[in-house]
C-alpha positions in Angstrom: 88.9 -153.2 -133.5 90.7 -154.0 -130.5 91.4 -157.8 -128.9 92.3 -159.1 -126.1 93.7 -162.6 -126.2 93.5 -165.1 -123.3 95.9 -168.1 -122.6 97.4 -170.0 -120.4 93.8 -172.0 -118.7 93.6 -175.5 -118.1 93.5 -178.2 -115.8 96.0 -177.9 -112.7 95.9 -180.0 -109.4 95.5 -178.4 -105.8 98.4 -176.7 -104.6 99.7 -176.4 -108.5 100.4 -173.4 -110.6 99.4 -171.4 -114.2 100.4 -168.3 -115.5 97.3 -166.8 -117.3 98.4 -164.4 -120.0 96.3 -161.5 -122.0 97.5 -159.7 -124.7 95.9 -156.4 -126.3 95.9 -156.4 -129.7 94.3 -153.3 -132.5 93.4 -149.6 -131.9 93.7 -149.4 -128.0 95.9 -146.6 -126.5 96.2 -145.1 -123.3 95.7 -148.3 -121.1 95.2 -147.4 -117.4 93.3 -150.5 -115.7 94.7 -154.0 -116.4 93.0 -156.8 -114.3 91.5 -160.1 -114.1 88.0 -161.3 -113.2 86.6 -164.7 -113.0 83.0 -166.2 -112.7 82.5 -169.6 -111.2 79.6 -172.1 -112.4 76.1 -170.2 -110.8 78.5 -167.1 -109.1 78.4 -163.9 -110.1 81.9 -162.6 -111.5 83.8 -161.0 -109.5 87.3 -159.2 -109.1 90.6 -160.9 -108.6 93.5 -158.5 -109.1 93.8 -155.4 -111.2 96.5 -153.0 -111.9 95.0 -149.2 -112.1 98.5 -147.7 -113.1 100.5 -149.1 -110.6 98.0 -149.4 -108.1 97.2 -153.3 -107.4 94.6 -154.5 -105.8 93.2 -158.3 -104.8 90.5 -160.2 -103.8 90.9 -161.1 -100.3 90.6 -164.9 -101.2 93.5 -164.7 -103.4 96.1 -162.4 -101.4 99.5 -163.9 -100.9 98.8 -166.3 -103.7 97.9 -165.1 -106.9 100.4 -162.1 -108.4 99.4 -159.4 -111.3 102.0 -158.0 -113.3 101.5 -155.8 -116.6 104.1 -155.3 -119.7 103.0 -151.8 -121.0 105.0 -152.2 -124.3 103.4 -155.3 -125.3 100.2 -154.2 -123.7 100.1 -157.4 -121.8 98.5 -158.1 -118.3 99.4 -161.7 -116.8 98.1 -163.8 -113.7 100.6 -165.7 -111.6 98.6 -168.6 -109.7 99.9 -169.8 -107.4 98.9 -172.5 -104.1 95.7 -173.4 -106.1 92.5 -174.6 -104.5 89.4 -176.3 -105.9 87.8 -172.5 -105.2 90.1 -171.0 -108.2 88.0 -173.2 -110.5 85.8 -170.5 -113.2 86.2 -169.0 -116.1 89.1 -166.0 -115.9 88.6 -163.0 -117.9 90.9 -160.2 -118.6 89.5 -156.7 -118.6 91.3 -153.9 -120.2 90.5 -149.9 -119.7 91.7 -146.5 -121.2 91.8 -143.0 -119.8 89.4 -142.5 -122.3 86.6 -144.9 -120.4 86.8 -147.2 -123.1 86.3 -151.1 -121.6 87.2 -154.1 -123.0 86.7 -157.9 -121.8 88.5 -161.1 -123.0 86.7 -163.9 -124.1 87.5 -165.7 -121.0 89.9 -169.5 -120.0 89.1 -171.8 -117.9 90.8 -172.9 -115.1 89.8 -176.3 -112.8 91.0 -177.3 -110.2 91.4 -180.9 -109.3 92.9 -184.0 -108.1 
């Protein structure tokens, strides 16, 4: 069984900061793409950043702001938010996937934005 386990969501001011953390827990090996995704209240979700094995990628609304970064040995991908806006606000999920296709999703933390 393999988890993935969200943190660091919450309630941050405009212009404020989090550090959203996911860690991979159970039988998962291989691990190629490590990114984050977030759906906003009546938005489909969509792609923030992802890692595919060194390759990083964001969404245009969150370039020069947000940073990805991955730990390999404690399976970990983290979210460095930075220069938050009202927009940010939705739920952030963590997606995980193997060389072996396999694809895994967090449960999802919520971040809003606001004064």
């Amino acid at each position: 069984q393999v988890q993935l386990a969200e943190s660091g969501g919450g309630l941050v001011q405009p212009g404020g900061s989090l550090r959203l953390s996911c860690a991979a827990s159970g039988r998962i090996y291989s691990i190629v793409d490590m990114g984050w995704y977030r759906q906003a209240p009546g938005k489909q979700r969509e792609l923030v950043a992802i890692d595919s094995g060194g390759d990083v990628n964001y969404a245009d609304s969150v370039k020069g702001r947000f940073t990805i970064s991955r730990d390999n040995a404690k399976k970990t991908v983290y979210l460095q938010m930075n220069s938050i806006k009202p927009e940010d606000t939705a739920v952030y999920y963590c997606n995980v996937g193997t060389m072996y296709r396999q694809d895994y999703w967090g449960q999802g933390t919520q971040v809003t934005v606001s004064s």
